[in-house]
C-alpha positions in Angstrom: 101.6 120.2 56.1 101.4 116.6 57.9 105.8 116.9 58.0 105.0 120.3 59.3 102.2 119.2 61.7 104.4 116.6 63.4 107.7 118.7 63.8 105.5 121.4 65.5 104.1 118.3 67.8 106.9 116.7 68.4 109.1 120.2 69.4 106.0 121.1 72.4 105.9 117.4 73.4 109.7 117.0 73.9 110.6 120.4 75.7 107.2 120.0 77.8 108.3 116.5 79.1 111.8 118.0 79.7 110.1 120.5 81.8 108.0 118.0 83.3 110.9 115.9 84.2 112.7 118.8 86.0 109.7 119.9 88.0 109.0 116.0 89.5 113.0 116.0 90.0 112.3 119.1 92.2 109.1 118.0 93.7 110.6 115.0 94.6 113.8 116.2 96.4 111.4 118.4 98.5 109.5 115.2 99.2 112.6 113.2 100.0 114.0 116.0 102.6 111.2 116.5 103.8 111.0 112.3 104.6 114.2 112.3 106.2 113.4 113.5 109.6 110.8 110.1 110.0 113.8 108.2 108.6 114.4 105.0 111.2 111.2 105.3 112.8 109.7 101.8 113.2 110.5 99.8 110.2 110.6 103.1 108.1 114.0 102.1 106.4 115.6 104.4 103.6 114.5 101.9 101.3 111.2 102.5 102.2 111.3 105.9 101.6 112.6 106.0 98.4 109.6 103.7 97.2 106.8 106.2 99.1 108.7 109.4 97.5 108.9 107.6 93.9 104.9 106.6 94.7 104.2 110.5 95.3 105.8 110.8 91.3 102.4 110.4 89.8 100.1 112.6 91.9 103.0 115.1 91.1 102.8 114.5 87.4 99.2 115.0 86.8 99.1 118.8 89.3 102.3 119.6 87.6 101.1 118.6 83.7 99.7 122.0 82.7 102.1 123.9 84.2 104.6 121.9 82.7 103.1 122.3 79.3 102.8 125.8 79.4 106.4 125.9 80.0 107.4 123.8 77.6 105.5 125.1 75.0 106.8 128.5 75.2 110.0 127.7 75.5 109.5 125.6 72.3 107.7 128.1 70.3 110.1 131.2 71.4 113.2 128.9 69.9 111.2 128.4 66.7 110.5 132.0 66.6 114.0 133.5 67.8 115.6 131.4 64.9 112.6 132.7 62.6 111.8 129.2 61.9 107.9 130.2 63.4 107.9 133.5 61.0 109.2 131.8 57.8 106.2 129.2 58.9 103.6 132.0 59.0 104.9 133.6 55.9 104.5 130.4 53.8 100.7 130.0 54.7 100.7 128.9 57.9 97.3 130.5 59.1 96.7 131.4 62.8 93.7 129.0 63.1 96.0 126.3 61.5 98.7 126.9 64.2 96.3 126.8 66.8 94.5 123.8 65.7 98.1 122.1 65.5 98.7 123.2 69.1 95.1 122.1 70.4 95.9 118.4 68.8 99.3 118.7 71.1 97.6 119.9 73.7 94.6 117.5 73.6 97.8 114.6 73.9 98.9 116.3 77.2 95.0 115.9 78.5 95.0 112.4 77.7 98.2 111.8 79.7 96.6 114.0 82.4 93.2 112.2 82.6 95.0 108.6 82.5 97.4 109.9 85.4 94.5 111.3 87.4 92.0 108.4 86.9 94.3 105.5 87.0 98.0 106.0 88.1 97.6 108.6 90.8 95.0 107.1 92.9 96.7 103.5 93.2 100.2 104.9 93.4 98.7 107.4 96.2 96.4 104.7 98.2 99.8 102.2 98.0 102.3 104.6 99.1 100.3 105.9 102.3 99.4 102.0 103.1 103.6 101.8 102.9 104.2 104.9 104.9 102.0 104.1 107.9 102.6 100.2 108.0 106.2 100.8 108.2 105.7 103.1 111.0 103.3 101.2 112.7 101.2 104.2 112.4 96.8 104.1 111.8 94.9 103.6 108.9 93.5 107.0 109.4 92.0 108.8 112.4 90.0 111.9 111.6 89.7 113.3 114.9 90.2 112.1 118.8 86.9 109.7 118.6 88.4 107.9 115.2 85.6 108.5 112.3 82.3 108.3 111.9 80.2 106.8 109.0 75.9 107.2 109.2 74.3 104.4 107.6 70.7 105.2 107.2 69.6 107.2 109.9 72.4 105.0 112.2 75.8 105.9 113.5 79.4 103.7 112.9 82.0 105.0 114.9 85.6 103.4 113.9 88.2 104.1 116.4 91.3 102.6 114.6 92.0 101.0 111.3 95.1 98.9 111.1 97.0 99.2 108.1 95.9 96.0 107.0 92.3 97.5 107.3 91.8 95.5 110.2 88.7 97.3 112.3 89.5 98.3 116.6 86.9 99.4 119.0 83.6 99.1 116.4 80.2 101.1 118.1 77.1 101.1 116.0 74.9 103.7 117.6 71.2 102.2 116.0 67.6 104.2 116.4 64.2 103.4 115.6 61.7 105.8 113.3 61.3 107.8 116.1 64.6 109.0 116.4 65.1 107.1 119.9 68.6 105.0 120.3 67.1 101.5 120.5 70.7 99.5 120.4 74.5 100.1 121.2 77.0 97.6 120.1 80.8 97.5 120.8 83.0 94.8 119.2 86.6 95.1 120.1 87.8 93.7 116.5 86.6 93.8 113.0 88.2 91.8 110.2 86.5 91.8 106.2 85.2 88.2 104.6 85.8 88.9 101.3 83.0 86.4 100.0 80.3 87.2 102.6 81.1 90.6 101.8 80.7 91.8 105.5 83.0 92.1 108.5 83.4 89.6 110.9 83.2 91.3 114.6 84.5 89.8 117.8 83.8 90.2 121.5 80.4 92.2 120.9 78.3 93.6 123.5 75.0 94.7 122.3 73.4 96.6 124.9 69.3 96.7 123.9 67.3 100.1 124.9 63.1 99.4 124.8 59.7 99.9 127.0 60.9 96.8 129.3 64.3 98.3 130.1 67.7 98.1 129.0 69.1 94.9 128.1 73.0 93.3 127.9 73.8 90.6 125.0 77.1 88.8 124.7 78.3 87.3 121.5 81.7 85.8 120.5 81.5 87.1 116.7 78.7 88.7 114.4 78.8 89.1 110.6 77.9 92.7 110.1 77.1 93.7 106.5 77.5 97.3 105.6 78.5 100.3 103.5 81.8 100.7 104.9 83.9 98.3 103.2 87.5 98.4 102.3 87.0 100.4 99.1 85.4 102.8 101.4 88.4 102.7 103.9 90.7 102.8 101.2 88.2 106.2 100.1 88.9 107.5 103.5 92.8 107.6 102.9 93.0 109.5 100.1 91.7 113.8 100.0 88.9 114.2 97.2 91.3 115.8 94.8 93.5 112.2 95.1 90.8 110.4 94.3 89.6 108.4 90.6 86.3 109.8 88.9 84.8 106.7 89.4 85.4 106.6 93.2 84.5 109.8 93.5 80.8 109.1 91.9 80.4 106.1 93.9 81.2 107.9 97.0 79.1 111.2 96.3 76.7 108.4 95.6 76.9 107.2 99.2 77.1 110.4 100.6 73.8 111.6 99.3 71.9 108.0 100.0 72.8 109.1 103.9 71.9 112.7 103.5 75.4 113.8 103.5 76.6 117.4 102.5 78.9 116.7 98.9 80.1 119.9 97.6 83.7 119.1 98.5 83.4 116.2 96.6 81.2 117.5 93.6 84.2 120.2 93.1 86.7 117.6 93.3 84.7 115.6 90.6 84.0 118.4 88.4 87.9 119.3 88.3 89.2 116.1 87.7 87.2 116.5 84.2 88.1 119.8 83.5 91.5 120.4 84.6 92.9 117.7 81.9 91.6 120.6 79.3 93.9 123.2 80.8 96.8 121.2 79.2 94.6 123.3 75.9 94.8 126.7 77.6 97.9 126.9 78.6 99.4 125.7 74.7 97.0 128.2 73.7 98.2 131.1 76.2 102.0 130.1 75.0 101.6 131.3 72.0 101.2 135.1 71.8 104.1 135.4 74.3 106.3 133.0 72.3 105.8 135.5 69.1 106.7 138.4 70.8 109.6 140.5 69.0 113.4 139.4 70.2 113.9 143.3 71.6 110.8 141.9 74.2 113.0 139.5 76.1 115.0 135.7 75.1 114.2 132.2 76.5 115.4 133.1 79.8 113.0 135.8 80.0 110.1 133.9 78.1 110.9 130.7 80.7 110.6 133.1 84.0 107.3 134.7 82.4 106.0 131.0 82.1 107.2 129.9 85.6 105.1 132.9 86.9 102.0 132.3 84.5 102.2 128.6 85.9 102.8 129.4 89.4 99.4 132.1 89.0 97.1 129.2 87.5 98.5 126.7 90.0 97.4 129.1 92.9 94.1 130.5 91.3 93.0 126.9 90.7 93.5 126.5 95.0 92.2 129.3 95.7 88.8 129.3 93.5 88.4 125.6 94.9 88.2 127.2 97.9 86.4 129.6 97.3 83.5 127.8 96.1 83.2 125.4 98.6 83.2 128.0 101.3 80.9 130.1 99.5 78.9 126.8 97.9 79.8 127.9 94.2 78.1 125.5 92.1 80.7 122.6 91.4 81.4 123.3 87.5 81.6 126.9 88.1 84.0 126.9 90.6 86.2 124.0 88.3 86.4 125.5 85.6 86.6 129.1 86.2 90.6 129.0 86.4 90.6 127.6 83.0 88.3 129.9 81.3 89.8 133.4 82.9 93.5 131.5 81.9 91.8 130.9 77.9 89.9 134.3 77.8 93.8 135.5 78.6 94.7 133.9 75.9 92.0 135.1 72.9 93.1 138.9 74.5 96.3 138.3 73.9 96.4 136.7 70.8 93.8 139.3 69.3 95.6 142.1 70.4 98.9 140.6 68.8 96.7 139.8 65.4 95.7 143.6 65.5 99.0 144.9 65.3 
């Protein structure tokens, strides 16, 4: 059974990374196209590209996993059964529950990968090649609207109007207020640069401009050590959408938003699915196999492989579209996570029981 266990493995793993393979091949072209019209602007040479598009490779990786695997695996397990090997399998003893169980340890190898890609390759490889893109067209950090973005810090506002892609901090204002909600201080600095072991920001040419019962008052400095919440991680936060980012960074920054009364649905979504959408690399083994046993007169390969494109395609939307959903609506976070992958596994028992039945 362990000879038997490992072939079975070993067939989904290598068609699914096949798959896999095509799909980033085919994401990537898209990507690389779609470069070429920025090609020459600045210092944004073809080299250059080619590193940003192969970057984008593991973001692509862990959307395109499930999919992938579902693919894979029922092109896999429609060979075994349109050379019989799957029936003369099931004939020998081969229980349902011991074929699933097989395909759940496969699957639960694809979710590692997943997780790993999500929580570790993804976010670096993303953060790096957008650093790459706009420093070699000269381009921001990131600006979130006209006025640059803003940051509250208990009860104060930061507004940043441009970050340099060396993180480097232009046109600072720190709006402060007392506990009566009155603006007691504006500050301006024209420059902002991070010392790493003060662990603050090093401003230059401020003007603090003082608001009390005497009057208003103007103060001049050369450079001020500010030490706040917005540091480079939290620049580096600011690059990437929720969905891009690692688990961890994601806590820490929910964390943040909550300590300043922040709204964190978005966020709380994004968190929630990069733990559960590892486990649809489960479902979607799982859904592969009652089409994969269908009769021969039901359709070959070709027609199993366009059923999966489509099945993958469907869960691919859904899982947009109930993310949406739910924070428009303010679905609880899990709920609107996991909801693709539950209606895509209850597909799956329907299927499967129904093919038991017959």
């Amino acid at each position: 059974m362990k000879t038997l266990t490992r072939y079975l493995i070993a067939d989904v793993v290598r068609n699914s990374l096949l798959v896999l393979l095509a799909l980033l091949g085919l994401f990537l072209f898209f990507d690389l196209i779609n470069e070429l019209r920025d090609l020459g602007h600045g210092g944004y040479t073809f080299g250059k590209l080619l590193a940003y598009v192969v970057l984008l490779a593991p973001g692509h990786a862990y959307e395109l996993m499930p999919i992938a695997v579902l693919i894979g695996g029922m092109i896999g397990l429609s060979l075994l059964n349109q050379f019989s090997e799957l029936t003369v399998m099931r004939v020998a003893g081969l229980s349902l529950r011991r074929l699933l169980g097989i395909l759940v340890l496969a699957g639960l190898l694809f979710s590692l990968a997943t997780l790993a890609a999500g929580e570790y390759l993804a976010p670096k490889a993303e953060r790096a090649a957008i650093q790459l893109l706009l420093s070699a067209k000269g381009q921001l950090l990131t600006q979130d609207s006209r006025s640059g973005f803003w940051q509250r810090e208990d009860g104060n506002f930061v507004n940043v109007r441009e970050v340099l892609p060396d993180r480097t901090l232009r046109h600072v204002q720190y709006y402060g207020f007392d506990t009566a909600q009155r603006m007691n201080v504006l500050a301006y600095a024209e420059r902002g640069e991070w010392q790493a072991q003060e662990r603050a920001w090093k401003l230059s040419k401020l003007t603090f401009t003082h608001f009390d019962d005497k009057g208003i008052r103007i103060e001049q400095r050369a450079e001020y050590l500010w030490r706040s919440s917005l540091t480079p991680d939290t620049l580096s936060v600011l690059m990437l959408q929720p969905e891009q980012m690692s688990v961890l960074t994601l806590l820490d920054y929910i964390d943040h938003l909550r300590r300043n009364q922040q709204k964190t649905s978005r966020y709380e979504i994004a968190l929630w699915t990069k733990l559960v959408y590892p486990l649809a690399c489960l479902a979607m083994l799982v859904i592969a196999l009652p089409f994969a046993q269908t009769s021969r007169r039901s359709g070959g390969v070709g027609m199993k492989l366009f059923v999966g494109i489509m099945l993958g395609l469907g869960f691919y939307f859904v899982n947009k579209l109930v993310g949406t959903w739910g924070l428009l609506y303010d679905w609880p976070p899990l709920l609107a996570a996991s909801l693709p992958t539950l209606l895509f596994l209850l597909l799956a028992v329907i299927l499967l029981y129904r093919q038991e039945q017959r």
